[in-house]
N, C-alpha and C positions, 0 to 999 in steps of 0.2 A: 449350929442350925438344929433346932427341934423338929420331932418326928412328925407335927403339926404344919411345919413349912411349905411350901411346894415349889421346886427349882424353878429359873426361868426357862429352861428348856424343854420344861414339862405343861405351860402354860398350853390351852388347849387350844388349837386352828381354827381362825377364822371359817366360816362355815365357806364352802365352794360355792358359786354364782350355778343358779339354776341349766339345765341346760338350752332353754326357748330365750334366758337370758343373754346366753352367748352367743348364739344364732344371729340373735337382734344384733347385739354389738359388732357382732362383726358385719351384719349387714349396713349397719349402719355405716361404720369405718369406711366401708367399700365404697359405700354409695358417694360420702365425704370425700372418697380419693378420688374418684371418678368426675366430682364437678367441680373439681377445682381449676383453678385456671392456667396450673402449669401443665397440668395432663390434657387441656384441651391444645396446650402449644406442641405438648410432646407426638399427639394425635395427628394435628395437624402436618409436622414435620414426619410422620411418618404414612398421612397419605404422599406427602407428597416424592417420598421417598419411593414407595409403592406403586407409584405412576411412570416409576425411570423405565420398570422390563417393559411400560405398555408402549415407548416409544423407543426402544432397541429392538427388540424381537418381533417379527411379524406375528398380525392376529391373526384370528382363523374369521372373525367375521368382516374382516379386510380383505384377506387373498387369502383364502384355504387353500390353495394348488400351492403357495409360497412356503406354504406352514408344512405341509407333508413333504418339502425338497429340502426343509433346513431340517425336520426329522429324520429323513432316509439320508442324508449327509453325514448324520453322527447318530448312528445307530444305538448308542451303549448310553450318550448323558439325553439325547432326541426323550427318548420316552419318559425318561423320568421326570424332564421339567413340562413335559407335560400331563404326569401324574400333578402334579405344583399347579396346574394351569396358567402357565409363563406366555401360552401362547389366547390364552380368554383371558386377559388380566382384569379388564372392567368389570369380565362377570363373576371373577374367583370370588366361594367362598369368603378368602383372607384381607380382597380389597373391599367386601362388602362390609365383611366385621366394622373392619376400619372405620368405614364411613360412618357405622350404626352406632359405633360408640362415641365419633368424634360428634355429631347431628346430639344425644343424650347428653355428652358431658356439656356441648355450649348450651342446650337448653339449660340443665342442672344450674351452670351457674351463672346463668343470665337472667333467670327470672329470677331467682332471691336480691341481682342489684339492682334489678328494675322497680322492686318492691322496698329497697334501704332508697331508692335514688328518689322514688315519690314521699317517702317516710322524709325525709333532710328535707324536702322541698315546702313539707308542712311544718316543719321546723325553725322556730324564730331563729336569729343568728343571735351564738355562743354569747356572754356577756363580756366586759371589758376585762383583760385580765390585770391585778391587783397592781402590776407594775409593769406598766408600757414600757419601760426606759430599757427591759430587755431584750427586747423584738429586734430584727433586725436592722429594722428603720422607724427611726422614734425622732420625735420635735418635740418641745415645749416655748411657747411663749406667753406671754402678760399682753391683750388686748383690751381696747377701750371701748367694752360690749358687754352686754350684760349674759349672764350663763344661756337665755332661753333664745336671747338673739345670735349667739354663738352656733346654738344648735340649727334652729330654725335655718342661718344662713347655710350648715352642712346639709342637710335635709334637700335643701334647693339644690345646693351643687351635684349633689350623687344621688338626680334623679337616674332611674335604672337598676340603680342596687338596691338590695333588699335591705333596709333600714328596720333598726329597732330601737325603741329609748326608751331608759330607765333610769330613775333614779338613784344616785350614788351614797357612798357609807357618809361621808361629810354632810351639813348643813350646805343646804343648796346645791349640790352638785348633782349632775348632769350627767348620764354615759350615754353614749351613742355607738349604735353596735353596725355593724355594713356590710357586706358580703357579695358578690360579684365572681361570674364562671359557669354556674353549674350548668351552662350548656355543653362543657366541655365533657360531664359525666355522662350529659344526655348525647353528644353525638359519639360515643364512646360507644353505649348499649346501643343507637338507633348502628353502627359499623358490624356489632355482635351481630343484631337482630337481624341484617341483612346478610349478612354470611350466611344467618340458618336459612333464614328465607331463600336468600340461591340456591342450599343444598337441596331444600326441598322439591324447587322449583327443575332443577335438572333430573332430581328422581321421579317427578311428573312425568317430566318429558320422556325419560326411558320407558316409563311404565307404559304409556299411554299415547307414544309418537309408533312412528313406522318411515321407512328409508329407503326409497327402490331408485335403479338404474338405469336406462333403456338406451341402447344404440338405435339411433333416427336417421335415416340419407336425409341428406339436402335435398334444396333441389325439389320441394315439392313434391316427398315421397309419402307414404302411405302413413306416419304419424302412428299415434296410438291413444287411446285410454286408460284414463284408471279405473279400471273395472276390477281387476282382479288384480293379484300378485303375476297371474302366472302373464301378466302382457310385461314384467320386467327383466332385463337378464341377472339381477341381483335383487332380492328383495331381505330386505332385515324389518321385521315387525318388534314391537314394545314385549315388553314380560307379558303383560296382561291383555295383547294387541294382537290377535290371530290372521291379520289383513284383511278383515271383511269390516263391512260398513266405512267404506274408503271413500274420499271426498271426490265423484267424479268430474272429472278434467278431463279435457279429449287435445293435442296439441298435435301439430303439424309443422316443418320447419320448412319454410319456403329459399332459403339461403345461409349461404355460412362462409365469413373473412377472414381469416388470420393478416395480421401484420407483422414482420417480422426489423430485425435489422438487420442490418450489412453481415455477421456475423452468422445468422441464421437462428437466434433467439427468439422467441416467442415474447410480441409485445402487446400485445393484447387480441382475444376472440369476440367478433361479436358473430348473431345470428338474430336474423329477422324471422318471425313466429306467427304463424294462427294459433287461434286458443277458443275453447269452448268452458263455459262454467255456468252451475245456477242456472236462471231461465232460458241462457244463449242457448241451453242446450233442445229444450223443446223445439226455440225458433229456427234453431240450427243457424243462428247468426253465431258467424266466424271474426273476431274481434285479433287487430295489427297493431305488434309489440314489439318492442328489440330486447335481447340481453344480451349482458356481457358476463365476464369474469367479474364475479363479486359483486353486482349488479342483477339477482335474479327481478322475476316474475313472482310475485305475489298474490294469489288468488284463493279465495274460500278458505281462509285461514294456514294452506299452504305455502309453498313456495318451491319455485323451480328454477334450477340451479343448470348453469352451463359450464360444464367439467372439463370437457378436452375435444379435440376432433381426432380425424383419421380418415382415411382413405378407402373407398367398395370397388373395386375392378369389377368392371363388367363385363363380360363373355357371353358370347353369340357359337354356339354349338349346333351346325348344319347336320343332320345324318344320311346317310346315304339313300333315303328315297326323298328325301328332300328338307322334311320336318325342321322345325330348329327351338330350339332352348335359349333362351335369353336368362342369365341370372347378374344380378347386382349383391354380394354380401363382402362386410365389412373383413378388414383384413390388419393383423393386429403391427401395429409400431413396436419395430426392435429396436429402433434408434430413435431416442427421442429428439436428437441434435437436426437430423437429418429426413427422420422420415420415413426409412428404409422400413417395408410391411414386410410382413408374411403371412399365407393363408392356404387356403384351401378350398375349390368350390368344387362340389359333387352334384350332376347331374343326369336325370334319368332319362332312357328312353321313353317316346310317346307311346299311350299304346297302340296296339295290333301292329308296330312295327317286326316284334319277331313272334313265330309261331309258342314258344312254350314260357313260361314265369324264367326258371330256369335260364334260359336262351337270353331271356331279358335283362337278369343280374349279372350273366357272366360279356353284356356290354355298355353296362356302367361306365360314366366317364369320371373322373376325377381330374382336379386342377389344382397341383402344388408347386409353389415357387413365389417370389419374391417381387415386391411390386418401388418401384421407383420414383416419387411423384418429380425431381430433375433427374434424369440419365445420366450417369457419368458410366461410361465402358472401360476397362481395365483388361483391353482383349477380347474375350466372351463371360468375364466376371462386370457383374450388375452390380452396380453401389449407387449411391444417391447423393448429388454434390451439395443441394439446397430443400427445404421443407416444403416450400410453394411448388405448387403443383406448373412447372411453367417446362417439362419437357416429360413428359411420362413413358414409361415404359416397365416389361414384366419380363422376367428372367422366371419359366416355370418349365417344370415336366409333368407330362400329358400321360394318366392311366389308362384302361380299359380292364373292363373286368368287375368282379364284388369287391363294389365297396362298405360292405358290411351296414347299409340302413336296414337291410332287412334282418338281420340278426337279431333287434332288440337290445344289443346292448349300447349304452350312451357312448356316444362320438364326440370325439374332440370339433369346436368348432375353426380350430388352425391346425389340425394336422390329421393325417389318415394311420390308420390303424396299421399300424406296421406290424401287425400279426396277420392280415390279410396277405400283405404282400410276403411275410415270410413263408406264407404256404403256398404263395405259387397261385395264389386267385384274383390276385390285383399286380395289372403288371406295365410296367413303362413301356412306353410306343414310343414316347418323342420328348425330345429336349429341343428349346429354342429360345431365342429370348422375339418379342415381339413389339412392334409401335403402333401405338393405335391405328384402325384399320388394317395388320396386317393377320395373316392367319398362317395355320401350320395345319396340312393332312395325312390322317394316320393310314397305314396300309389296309384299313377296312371300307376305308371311303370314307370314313366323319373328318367334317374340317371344323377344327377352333381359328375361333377370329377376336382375335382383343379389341372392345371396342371403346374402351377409354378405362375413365373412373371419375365416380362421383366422392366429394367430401360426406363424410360422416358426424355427425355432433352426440357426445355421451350425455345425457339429461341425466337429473336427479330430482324426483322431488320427494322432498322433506316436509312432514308433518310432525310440529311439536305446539301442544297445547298450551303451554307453562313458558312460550317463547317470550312473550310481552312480559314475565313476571322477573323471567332472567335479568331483563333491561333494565326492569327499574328496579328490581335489590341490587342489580351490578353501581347504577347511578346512586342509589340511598347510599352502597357501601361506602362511594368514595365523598360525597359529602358528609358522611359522619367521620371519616375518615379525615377529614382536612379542618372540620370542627373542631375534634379532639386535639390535634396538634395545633392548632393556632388560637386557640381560646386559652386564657389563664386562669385558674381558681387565685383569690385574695381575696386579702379581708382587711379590715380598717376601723381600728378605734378612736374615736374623741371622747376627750372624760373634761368637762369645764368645771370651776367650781370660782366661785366669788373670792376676789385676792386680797388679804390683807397689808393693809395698808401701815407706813414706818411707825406708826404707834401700835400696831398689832391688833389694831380694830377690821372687822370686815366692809370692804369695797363693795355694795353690789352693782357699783356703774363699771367695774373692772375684773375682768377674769380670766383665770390661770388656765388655759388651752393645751392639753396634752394628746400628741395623737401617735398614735405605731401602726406599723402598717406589716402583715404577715402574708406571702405567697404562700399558695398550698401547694402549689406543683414546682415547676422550674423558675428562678429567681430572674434570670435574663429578661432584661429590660423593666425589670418592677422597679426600681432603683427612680429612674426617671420618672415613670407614673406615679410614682408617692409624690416625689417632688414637684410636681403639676397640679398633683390630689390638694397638697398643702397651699399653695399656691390661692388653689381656686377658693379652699376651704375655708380659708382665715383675710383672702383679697388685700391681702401683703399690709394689713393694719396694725400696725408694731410700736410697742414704747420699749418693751424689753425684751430680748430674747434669750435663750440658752440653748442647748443643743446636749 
């Protein structure tokens, strides 16, 4: 080697790629991995994975009272999974991600095949390939037809398919090109397009809906409006949705049936309704509906929903210069088989009955204990043999004393503040159990009288803007869905050309008919459609065949 040589080890390095260069590329890459169509399945499968803790674990915009008793249960993993938000799972961060990249990636790469799928559609079909005999399915025969009437007769027969002809490498020959399916691509994109379409349409609905609840007596009780949140005892508003500008509705329930079976199951709720909306509301016309379970009310783009019933004891509280308190509030199901309530009613003295404030909280009544709608006795233990209200009675004990409304602090609406009674300012007078009409008097001269109980019914009503869009992308999905699987992509060539004759002169009252036939997707049942195809194609006019 002369000192004029230069090793190959010494050759000098390709220069390094810019740094705005590498940026790109890899934004690009990303972006490429991101809309491809395995990362949109792999997305998929992991919302759907991501939705398992939203239906194991209680939420907190379901039952928050259920969500702080599985936390204060297990105090050490309680907090952490909900550091996780295991108990917000809809609204985590981690299920949002999910969604936001899974909504991107089927966009990504939906619209590039919705753009090759119209690009193929302006696309004549492929030409004849050189040698049909190797297709799956191939024929050749010698018909007593000239090449143009050859054609002409396929042309007729496979109207529908996109046809193309052109001229062949031989003297006189003929290609015929055919093509048949691409609905199956299009109801492929239209099953994408409507998935996103859903996704969008339920993120409407959250943004932009709102979901309240209201316990109603039967019976023609005092009803409510949607005027505000605050007439619900739950109200859930949209992200973007503060509860104001609410579509008012005024309802009142004038009735309410459960049916059951022999067994004591619930077979279906109805309830008979007034309703006010729109102009009723000026006129104050009051407009007669029924609903059921799964069967609401539909009105001004809402809907109202009939959830569950329950049971309102009613109490008549005499005081000793005579006055009396009548209250009716609902009283919650601890058995749902049976029925069996439990509650609480708290009632005040009228005033000027006692000289000082004071005087007047420390004779407070309170009502806790257990409500029955059938009687079964176990002794002096209260249980409930059936759900139908058809023997009613209440197993309660009777307070006197503060019951803590003046406090200010929030009161349980089923039970009493056992921080009252553990200091000695709320205190038991009497235990009994009672049947309607009967009553119990405490040593101060107040007498309680149970005087029955009314059915309760839980409303809902639901406002979702984006509801009529859920329908019909849910309806588009599955007919694009049923497209895709049931439609075939193939295709079909004829190539004719004028047959020479046993002196090796050319024929042109005769011609050599060659056809293949190629599925683009699954082969099942192409086999027989070619052999119909042929059939039709050539109308079984034979001197010679081969195969």
């Amino acid at each position: 080697m002369t000192l004029t040589e230069t090793p190959a080890a010494a050759a000098p390095k390709p220069p390094r790629q810019a740094l705005p260069g590498r940026a790109w590329a890899l934004v690009r890459n990303a972006w490429r991995g991101l809309t491809s169509m395995r990362t949109a399945l792999v997305l998929l499968f992991l919302l759907a994975l991501a939705a398992i803790p939203g239906a194991l674990l209680p939420q907190r915009n379901l039952n928050e009272q259920k969500v702080d008793e599985y936390i204060a249960d297990r105090p050490k993993l309680g907090p952490w999974m909900d550091r996780f938000e295991l108990f917000d799972v809809f609204s985590s961060f981690w299920f949002t991600a999910v969604y936001v990249l899974l909504f991107v990636s089927l966009v990504g790469c939906i619209l590039p095949r919705c753009y090759d799928h119209f690009t193929a559609l302006r696309t004549p079909p492929v030409k004849a390939p050189r040698n049909l005999s190797r297709l799956p399915h191939h024929h050749s025969e010698t018909v007593a037809r000239t090449p143009e009437q050859v054609v002409e007769q396929a042309r007729t027969q496979l109207r529908g398919w996109r046809c193309e002809v052109r001229p062949g490498v031989r003297d006189g020959e003929i290609t015929l090109s055919a093509e048949k399916g691409y609905t199956r691509e299009l109801g492929n994109l239209v099953f994408h397009l409507s998935l996103v379409g859903l996704l969008v349409a339920i993120a409407v609905g959250k943004l932009f809906g709102y979901e309240g609840s209201v316990i109603v007596i039967a019976d023609n009780g005092p009803g409510f409006c949607t005027t505000s949140p605050a007439v619900f005892d739950s109200f859930k508003a949209g992200n973007v949705n503060d509860g104001t500008g609410m579509t008012p509705i005024c309802v009142r329930v004038k009735d309410f049936k459960a049916e059951y079976l022999p067994n004591g199951q619930a077979e279906m709720f109805t309830s008979n309704i007034q309703y006010q909306a729109g102009t009723d509301l000026d006129a104050n016309t009051w407009r007669d509906t029924t609903i059921q379970v799964n069967h609401p009310l539909r009105v001004a783009g809402d809907r109202l929903y009939l959830q569950g019933h329950g049971f309102a004891p009613t109490f008549t509280v005499t005081f000793p210069n005579g006055q009396t308190r009548t209250e009716t509030i609902q009283w919650k199901p601890d058995d749902a088989q049976t029925f069996l309530s439990s509650g609480v009613l708290r009632i005040d003295p009228p005033g000027g009955l006692y000289a000082t404030e004071e005087e007047r909280r420390k004779n407070q009544i309170a009502i806790d204990g257990l409500f029955a709608p059938t009687a079964l006795f176990h002794g002096s233990l209260l249980t409930s043999a059936f759900p139908k209200m058809e023997d009613p009675a209440v197993a309660i004990d009777i307070y006197r004393g503060d019951t803590g409304l003046d406090t200010g602090r929030p009161q349980s609406l089923f039970s009493l503040d056992r921080e009252m009674i553990a200091q000695g300012r709320l205190n038991k007078e009497a235990r009994t159990n009672l049947r309607p009409g009967e009553s119990a008097t405490l040593p101060s001269g107040t007498k309680v009288t149970f005087d029955g109980a009314k059915e309760f019914v839980n409303l809902q009503v639901s406002h979702d803007p984006a509801q009529q869009w859920v329908l019909v992308s849910a309806l588009a999905m599955m007919a694009g869905l049923l497209v895709s699987l049931l439609v075939k992509r193939r295709r079909i060539w004829v190539r004719v050309y004028p047959s020479p004759d046993d002196a090796g002169t050319v024929d042109q009252r005769r011609a050599v008919v060659e056809l293949g036939g190629l599925a683009r997707t699954d082969q099942a049942g192409w086999g027989g459609e070619f052999d119909r195809l042929r059939a039709r194609l050539l109308d079984h006019t034979k001197t010679t065949s081969g195969e």
